[in-house]
N, C-alpha and C positions, 0 to 999 in steps of 0.2 A: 157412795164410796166409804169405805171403812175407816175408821180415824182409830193408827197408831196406839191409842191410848185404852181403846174396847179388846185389844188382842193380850190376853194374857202373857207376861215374859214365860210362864212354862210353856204354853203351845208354841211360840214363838223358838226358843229352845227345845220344842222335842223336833220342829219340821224342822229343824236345821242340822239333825242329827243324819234324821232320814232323809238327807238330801231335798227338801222340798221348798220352794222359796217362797219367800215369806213376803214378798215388795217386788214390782217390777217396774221400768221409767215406760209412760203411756206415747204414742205417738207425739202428741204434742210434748212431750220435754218432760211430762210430771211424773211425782211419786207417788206411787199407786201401792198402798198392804194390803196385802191379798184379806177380804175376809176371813176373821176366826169362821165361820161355818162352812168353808172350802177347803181352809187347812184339816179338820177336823174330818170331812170326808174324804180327803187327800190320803190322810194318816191311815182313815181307818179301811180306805183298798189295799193299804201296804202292812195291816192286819195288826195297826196300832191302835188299841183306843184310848178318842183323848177329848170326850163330850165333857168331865168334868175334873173339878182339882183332884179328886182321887185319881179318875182314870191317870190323868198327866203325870203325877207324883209316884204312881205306880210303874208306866212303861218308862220314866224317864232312870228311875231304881235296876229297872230288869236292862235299860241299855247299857247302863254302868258295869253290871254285872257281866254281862253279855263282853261288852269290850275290854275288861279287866281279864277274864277267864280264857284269852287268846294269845296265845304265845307271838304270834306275829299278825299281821295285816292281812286280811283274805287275799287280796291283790295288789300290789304295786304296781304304780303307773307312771312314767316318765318319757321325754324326751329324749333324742340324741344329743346332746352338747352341754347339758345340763343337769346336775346333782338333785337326786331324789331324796328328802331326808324322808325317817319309817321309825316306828318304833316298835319293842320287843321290851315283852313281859316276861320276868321272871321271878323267883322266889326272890326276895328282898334281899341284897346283899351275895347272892350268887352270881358266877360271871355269865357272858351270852357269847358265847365261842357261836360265832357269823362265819358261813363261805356260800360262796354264790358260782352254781354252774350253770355255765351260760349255753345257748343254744346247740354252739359248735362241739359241746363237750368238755371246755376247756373249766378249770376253778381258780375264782379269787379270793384271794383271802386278805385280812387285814383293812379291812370297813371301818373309814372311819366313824368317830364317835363326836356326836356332838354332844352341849352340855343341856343337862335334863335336871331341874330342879323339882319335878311334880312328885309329892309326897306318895307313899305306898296305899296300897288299896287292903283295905282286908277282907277276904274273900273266904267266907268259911272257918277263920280263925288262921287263915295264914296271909301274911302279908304279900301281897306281889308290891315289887317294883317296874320301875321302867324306863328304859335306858332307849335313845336316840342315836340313829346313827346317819348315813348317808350313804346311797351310793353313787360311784363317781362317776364323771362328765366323760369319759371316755369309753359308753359301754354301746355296743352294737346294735342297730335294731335290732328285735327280735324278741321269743317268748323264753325268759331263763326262769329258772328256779332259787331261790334263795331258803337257805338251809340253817338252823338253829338247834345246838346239841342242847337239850333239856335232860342230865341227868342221862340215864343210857337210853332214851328214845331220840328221834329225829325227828324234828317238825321243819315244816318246808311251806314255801306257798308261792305261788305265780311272781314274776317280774315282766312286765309287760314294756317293754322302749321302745315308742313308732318314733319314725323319722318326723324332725324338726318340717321340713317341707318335701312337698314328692317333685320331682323333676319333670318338666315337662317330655314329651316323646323327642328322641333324638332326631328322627325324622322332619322334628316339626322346624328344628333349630329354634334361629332368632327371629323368626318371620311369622307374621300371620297367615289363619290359615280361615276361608268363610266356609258354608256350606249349607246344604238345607235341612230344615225343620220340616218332618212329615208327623200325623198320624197315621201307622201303617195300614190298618183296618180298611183306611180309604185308597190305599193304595193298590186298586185291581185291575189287574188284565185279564185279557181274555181265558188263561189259565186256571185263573183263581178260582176260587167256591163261594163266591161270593163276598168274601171279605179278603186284604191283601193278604200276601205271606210273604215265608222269605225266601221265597225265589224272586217275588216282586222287591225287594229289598236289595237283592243283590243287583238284579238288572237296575236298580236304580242308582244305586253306588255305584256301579260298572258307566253308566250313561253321565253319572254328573262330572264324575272325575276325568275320565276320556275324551268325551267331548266340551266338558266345560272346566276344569284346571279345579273341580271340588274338591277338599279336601278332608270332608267329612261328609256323613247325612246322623243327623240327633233323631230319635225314633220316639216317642212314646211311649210309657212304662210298659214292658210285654210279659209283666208279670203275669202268672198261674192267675184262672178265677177258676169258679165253680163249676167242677167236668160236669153239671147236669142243668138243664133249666128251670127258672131263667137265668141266663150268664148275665152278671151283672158287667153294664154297661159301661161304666168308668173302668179306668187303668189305675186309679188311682185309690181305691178302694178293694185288693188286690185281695182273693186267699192265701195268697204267700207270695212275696219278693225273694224268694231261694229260690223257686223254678217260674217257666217258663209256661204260658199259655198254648197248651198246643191246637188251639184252633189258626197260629201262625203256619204250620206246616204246609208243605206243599207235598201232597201225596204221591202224584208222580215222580220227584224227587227221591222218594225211598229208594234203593238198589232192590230193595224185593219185591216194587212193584212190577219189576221186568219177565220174575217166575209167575205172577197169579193167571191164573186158568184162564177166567173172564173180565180180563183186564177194559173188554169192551160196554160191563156192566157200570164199571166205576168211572171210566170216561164219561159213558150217559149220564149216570147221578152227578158229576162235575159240571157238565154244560146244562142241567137242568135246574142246580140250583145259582148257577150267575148266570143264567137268563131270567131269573125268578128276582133276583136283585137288578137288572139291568131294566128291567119295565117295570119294579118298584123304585129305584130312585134311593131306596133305603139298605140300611146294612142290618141285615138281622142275623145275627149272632146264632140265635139259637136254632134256628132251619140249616144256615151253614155246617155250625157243630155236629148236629144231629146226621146228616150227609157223610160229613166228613170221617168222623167215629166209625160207621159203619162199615166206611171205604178200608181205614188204620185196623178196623179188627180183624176182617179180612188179611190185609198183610202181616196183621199179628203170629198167623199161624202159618207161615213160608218159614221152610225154614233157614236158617240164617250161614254162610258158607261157613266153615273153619275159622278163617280172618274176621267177618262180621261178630261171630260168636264172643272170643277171643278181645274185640274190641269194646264188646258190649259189657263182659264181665269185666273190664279194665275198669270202665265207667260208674258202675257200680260199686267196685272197691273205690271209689276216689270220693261218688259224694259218700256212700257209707251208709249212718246212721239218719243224718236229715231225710235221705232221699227214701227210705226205706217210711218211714213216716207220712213223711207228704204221701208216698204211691199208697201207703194203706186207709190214711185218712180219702184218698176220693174214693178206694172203692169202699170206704164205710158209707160215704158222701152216697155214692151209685145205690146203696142200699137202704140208706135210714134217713136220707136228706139233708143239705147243706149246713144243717147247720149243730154241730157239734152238741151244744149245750143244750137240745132236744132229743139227744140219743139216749138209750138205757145208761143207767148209770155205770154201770159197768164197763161201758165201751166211750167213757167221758177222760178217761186219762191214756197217753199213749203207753206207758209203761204198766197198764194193766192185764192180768192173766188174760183177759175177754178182750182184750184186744190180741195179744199174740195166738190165743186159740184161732179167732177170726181170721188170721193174716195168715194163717197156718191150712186154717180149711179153705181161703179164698185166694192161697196163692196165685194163680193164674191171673184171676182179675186183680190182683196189687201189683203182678207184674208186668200187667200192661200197660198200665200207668207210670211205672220207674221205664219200661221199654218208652214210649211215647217220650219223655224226658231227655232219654239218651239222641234220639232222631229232632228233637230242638236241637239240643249239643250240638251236632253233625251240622244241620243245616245252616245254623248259628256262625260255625268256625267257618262252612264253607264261606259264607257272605262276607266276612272280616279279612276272608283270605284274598280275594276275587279284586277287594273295593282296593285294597293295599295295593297287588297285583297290576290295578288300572291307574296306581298314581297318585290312592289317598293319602295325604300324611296322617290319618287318624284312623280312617275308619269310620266303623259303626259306635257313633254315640248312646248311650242308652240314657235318657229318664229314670228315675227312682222315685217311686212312690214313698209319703212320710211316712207312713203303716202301712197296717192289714185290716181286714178285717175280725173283727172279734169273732164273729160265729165261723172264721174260717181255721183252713192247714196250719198255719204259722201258729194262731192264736190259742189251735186244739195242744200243737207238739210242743209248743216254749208256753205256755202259760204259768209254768213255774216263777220264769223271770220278766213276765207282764203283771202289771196292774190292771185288774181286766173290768174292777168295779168303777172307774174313772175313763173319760176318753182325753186324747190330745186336742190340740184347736189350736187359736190364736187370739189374743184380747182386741179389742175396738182398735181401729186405724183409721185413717182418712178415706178408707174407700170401703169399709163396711164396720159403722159405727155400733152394732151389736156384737159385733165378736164375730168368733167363728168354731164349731164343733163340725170336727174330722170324723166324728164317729169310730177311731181308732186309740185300743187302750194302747199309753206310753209303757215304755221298758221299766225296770226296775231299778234302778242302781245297786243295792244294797243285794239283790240276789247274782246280777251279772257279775260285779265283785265275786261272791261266796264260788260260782262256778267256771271263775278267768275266765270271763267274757269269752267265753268258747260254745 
């Protein structure tokens, strides 16, 4: 264990800048400092380095400069019921004319000011000051903007106010409510492909609530893994927690299974591969997918009534830009293999020419995978609707996974605002005294700030 007194007050000082913590209290009750050579690798995935007193003494100069040379705070963050104070830079002795337009459109004006004795910065030969203010206890949740006249330009930056607490479901009242805990995978009937879906989901919400007074079913992380094998076999180690796994689907269920020609071809492949799990005993994933894909590419090319169409491009506008990422990272996945940071370089950031060329010449297959997402959606709403309908007060519960994977969707499109040279874990406890590594890099603060956590 590290002793307090081996940790330099600069590294100590620069991980507290970068949000990085420097002590945590250990299961048994004690004070645990993080090692200087944790912090120092900590620092240097968030692209600080800080192995010696120059490096420290350097980025501890460039964050001053850094935070001096900002007119306002990347982000504000606050509560409901409760006064956020902020501060704002400006030319020494100049005023800082504040208004803040809130979500609804509406503007406040007249912020007040709290008192700020911290001396001027000199930045370049001009002095900045810096003045405090607050904003007040009465401001709505939601994402506003707060605005600073600087001479005749506008600077602005994010106001973010979640609610104090979320309210429970009105349905649920003052009463409790039980219900069961499944992993869905294992939940198959004779329908299935070998692994549950969510028709099995619904019929199951529909059977505990009706005949047993459930008022929920909690399901298993059913986040997205890798549309190629092998799928990896935890939930919990996820290509992306924004979409959905569609090896969940239930293919008969699509409305445009009803037009295919040889609907009696895909029935065969459905009974063939959960009889193939039914005398294995086992869920294999990847024989299911592979079946199943087959069956979905098929229905890919029916084509879709006016209303379907119409429903589908709604879908589309609403996830947007994520979804268009995830659908182009698997079928980059389909082509160059799971794992991102083994692709040509070119095709290693989403926002690159080589990737929108790709996504451009591989439309079809990028849009079979934003299609497959949209018929989660569908299946998804149907089973939440069904479970309500039979008398749940909740519904369909979901799991969350802590991460993603690094080589995966998530980790390819937001890497920007991941540390991706460091993973998450947990330090030693009572029930696994080495720790624990997740294999998932954490978020950034310092960059989700820079982008309103958006």
């Amino acid at each position: 264990m590290a002793d307090v007194s081996e940790v330099p007050t600069e590294l100590i000082d620069l991980a507290h800048r970068y949000g990085v913590a420097t002590e945590y209290t250990d299961w048994t009750g004690r004070w645990v400092p993080v090692p200087p050579t944790t912090l120092i690798a900590v620092l240097d995935a968030l692209g600080v380095a800080a192995a010696t007193d120059r490096d420290r003494a350097e980025a501890l100069a460039r964050h001053d400069r850094e935070h001096w040379a900002r007119a306002l705070p990347p982000t504000i963050v606050g509560r409901t019921g409760a006064t956020v104070p902020f501060w704002v830079h400006v030319t020494h002795g100049d005023p800082a004319p504040l208004w803040l337009r809130l979500e609804d459109g509406s503007v406040r004006t007249g912020l007040r000011q709290l008192e700020n004795n911290r001396p001027p910065y000199d930045l370049d030969g001009r002095l900045v000051g810096e003045a405090s203010f607050e904003l007040p206890a009465d401001l709505p949740a939601g994402y506003h903007r707060l605005h600073l006249q600087v001479g005749e330009s506008d600077v602005s930056t994010t106001v973010i106010v979640a609610p104090e607490t979320v309210r429970s479901s009105d349905r649920l009242g003052t009463g409790r409510a039980w219900g069961l805990a499944t992993q869905l995978y294992s939940v198959r009937s004779r329908n299935s492909w070998g692994v549950g879906d969510l028709t099995d989901l619904t019929d199951l919400a529909v059977w505990s609530a009706a005949r047993h007074g459930a008022g929920f079913v909690l399901v298993n992380p059913l986040h997205a893994a890798t549309p190629i094998a092998p799928m990896e076999p935890s939930p919990y180690l996820p290509t992306s927690r924004r979409f959905v796994n569609p090896i969940y689907l239930r293919v008969q269920a699509v409305p445009e299974f009803a037009y295919v020609r040889h609907r009696g071809r895909i029935r065969k492949a459905q009974t063939q591969v959960q009889a193939r799990a039914d005398r294995s005993g086992r869920i294999d994933r990847d024989s299911a997918w592979a079946s199943k894909r087959a069956a979905l590419e098929t229905l890919y090319l029916v084509e879709r009534s006016a209303g379907r169409e119409i429903a589908y491009q709604a879908f589309r506008q609403r996830e947007g830009r994520s979804l268009d990422d995830f659908a182009t990272w698997c079928a980059l996945a389909d082509r160059f293999g799971g794992d991102w940071r083994q692709w040509p370089e070119g095709l290693q950031h989403p926002r690159s020419a080589e990737v929108a060329a790709f996504a451009e010449d591989r439309s079809t297959e990028v849009d079979f995978h934003r299609w497959l997402q949209w018929l989660v959606d569908e299946q998804l709403s149907t089973a939440q609707d069904r479970a309500v309908s039979a008398g749940m007060d909740l519904g369909i519960m979901h799991d969350l996974a802590v991460g993603v994977d690094p080589s995966g969707a998530d980790a390819w499109a937001l890497q920007d605002v991941l540390a991706l040279g460091v993973t998450a874990g947990a330090p030693p406890d009572e029930f696994n005294q080495l720790g624990q590594d997740w294999s998932q890099p954490p978020w950034r603060p310092d960059r989700l700030a820079e982008v309103g956590y958006e």
